[in-house]
N, C-alpha and C positions, 0 to 999 in steps of 0.2 A: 396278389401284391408281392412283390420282391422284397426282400428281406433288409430293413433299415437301418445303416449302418450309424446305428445309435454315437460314435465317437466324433461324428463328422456333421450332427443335425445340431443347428447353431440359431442364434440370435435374427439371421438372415432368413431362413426356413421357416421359423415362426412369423416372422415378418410379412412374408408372400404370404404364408398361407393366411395370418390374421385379414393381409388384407382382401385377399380372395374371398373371403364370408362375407363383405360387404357386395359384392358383385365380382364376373369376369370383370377381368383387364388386361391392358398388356404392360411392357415393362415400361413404357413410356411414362404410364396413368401411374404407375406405382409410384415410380423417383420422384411423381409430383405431387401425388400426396405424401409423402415421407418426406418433402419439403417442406409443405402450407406446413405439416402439423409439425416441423420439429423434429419429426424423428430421425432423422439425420445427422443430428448431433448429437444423438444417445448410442446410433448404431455404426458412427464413424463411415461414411458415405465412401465407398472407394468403387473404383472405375473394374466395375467385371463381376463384383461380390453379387448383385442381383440377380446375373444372369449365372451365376455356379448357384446357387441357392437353386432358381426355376429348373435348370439341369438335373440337379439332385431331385428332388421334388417330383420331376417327368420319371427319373430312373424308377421311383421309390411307387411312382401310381399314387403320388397322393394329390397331383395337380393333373390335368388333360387339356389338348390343345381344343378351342373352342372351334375358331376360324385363323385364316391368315388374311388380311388383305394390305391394300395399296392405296393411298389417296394421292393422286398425281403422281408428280415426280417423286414422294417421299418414300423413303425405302417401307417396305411390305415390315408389318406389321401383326403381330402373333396374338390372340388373345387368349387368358387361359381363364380356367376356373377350377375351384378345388373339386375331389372327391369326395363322395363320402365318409370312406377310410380316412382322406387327409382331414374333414374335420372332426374324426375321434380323437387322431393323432395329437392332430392340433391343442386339443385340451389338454389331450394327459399330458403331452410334454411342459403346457402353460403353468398346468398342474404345479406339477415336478418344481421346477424353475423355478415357483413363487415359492412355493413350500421348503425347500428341501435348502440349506444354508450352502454356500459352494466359497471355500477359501479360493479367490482369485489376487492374481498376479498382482503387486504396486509394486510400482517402483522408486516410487516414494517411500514405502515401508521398508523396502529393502535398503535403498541409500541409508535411509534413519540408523540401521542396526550398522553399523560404520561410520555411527557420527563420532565417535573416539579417535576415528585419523585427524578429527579437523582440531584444530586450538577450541576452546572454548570462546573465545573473542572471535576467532573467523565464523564457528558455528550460532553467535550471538548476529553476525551477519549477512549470513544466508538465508538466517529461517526468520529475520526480520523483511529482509527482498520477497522472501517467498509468500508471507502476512500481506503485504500489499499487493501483490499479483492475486491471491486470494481475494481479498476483501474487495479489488477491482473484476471479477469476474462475477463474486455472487450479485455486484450491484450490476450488471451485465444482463445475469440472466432475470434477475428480479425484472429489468424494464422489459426485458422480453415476455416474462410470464404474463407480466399485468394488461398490455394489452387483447393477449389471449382467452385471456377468461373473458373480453366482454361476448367473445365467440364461438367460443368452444367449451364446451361443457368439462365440468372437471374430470372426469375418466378419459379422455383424453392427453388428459393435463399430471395426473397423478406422476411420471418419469422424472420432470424436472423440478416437479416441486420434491421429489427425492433427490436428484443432484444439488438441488440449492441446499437440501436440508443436510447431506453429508460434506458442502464446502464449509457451509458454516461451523459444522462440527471438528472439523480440520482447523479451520482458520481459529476458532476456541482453544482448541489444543495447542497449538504451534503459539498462541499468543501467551501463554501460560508459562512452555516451554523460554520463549523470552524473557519472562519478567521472572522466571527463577535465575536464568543465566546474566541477567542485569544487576539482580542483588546478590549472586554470587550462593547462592543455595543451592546450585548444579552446577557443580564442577568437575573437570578431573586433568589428569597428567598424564600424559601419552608416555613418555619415559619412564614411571614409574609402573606402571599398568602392563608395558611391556618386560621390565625388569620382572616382575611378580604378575603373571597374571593369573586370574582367577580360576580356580579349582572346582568342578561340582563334592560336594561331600560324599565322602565314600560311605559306603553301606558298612555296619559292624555286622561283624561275622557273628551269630549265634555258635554259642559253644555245644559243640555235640555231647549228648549225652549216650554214656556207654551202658 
């Protein structure tokens, strides 16, 4: 097996091969069940990512080409199935993944740390605009989930009941963030903030002894 360039094995990789363990397929059968089940909206569906994942995957010897064929005029069609090696791999990186915390990128978190450029009054406005695009997406996905479960068992289901369960926690937060900047409990001033701004505390030098 060729050496797995651990920097580059993604969300995508996991993907194919999870689905692999269920049967060969080709990439057809994948995009369609990463449809039925939703996963597509957890893994951001973009046009080429499945087939760099299978590439990878071929390079790495953790997937093999089954067969190729052709039904009619439709273009020839690949089907793969995992290795052995791809299903050790498979775990430990599932492993890893669940286990192991990973600071990833928001950029919502980021914008927040710059909510001192906005007024207080314009920032009492944004992040009420933003409360209701929240509160309309979790009830969004709530109608999506419920009729899921009458057909799919919850291990399948467990991703979004985590994205529902972190908008809510978001949209709790940010409504908070509201009702302090409404009664004026979180405030500040941009011109005075930049006139004096904040200092970390300097460290006191211990006095050397001779």
């Amino acid at each position: 097996m060729r050496d797995i360039d651990k920097q580059h094995f993604g969300l995508w990789d996991l993907a194919v091969l999870s689905m692999l363990r269920e049967r060969p397929m080709h990439p057809y059968e994948m995009q369609r069940l990463l449809k039925d089940r939703h996963k597509d909206d957890v893994l951001v569906l973009k046009r080429g990512s499945l087939y760099h994942a299978i590439n990878r995957l071929l390079r790495w010897e953790l997937i093999k080409v089954v067969e190729t064929s052709r039904a009619g005029r439709r273009p020839e069609r690949t089907t793969y199935r995992i290795t052995t090696v791809g299903e050790q791999e498979q775990v430990r990186w599932l492993q890893k993944m669940i286990a192991v915390p990973k600071r990833e990128n928001s950029e919502f978190m980021a914008s927040v740390s710059f909510l001192v450029y906005l007024t207080p009054k314009d920032a009492l406005v944004q992040l009420g605009t933003r409360a209701q695009h929240l509160e309309q997406q979790i009830a969004r996905w709530e109608s999506t989930l419920k009729p899921l479960t009458k057909w799919l068992p919850r291990i399948h289901l467990v991703e979004l009941e985590y994205l529902v369960a972190m908008q809510r926690a978001e949209f709790s937060w940010v409504q908070n963030i509201v009702a302090d900047l409404k009664s004026g409990d979180f405030t500040w001033d941009l011109k005075s903030i930049l006139k004096a701004p904040p200092k970390a505390p300097t460290a006191k030098k211990s006095e050397a002894k001779i």
